[in-house]
C-alpha positions in Angstrom: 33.7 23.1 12.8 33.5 22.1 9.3 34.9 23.8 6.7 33.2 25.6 3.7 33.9 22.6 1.3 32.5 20.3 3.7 29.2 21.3 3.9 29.1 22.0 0.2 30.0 18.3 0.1 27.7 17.3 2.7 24.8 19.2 0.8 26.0 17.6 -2.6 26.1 14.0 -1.3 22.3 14.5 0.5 21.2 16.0 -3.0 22.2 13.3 -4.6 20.9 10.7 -1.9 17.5 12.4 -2.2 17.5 12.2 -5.7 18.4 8.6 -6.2 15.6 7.6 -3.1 13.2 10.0 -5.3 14.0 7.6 -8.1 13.5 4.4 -6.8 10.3 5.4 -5.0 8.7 6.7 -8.3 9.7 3.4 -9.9 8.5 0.5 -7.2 5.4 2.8 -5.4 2.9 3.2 -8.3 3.4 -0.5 -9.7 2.7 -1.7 -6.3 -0.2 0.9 -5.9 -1.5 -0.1 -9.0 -0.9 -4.0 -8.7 -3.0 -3.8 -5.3 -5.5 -1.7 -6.6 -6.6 -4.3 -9.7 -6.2 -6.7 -7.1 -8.7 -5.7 -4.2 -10.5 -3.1 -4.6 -9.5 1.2 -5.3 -11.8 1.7 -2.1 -10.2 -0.6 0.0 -6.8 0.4 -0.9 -7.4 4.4 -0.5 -9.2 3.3 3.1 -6.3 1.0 4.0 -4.0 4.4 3.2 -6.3 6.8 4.8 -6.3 4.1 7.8 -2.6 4.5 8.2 -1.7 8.3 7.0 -4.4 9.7 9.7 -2.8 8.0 12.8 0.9 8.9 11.3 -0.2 12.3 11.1 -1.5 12.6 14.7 1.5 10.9 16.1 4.0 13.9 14.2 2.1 16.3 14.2 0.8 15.9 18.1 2.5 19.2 19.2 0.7 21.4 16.4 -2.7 20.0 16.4 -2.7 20.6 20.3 -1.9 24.1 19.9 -4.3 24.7 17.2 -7.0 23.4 19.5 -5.9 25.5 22.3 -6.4 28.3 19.9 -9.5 27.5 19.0 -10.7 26.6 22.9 -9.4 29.9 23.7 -11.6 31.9 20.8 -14.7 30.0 21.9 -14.1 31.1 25.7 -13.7 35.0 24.5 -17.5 35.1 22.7 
């Protein structure tokens, strides 16, 4: 069992981690982002990312959405 210092470490250490990942995303995403925007095209770029955040989405989130359809399956049948 760990001790109280420990996880006070533990949750220190992943602070910090998430800070410092925080930083270097904010500083290499939006140049990139920006660099293949004036390159191709804004459309193509948001599509490309819509292409690729819907499927993600469906894949994590597979439990959730299945139950929220269930739901609404079950409203339907009760009119």
């Amino acid at each position: 069992m760990p001790t109280r210092f420990e996880r006070f470490l533990c949750w220190v250490l992943f602070t910090l981690a998430m800070a410092g990942l925080g930083w270097v995303l904010h500083r290499v995403v939006p140049p990139i982002i920006g660099w293949l925007s004036a390159t191709l095209s804004p459309q193509f770029v948001l599509g490309v990312m819509v292409g690729l955040w819907i499927p993600l989405a469906v894949f994590v989130y597979r439990g959730s959405i299945a139950a929220a359809f269930a739901r609404w399956r079950g409203r339907i049948r009760q009119r």
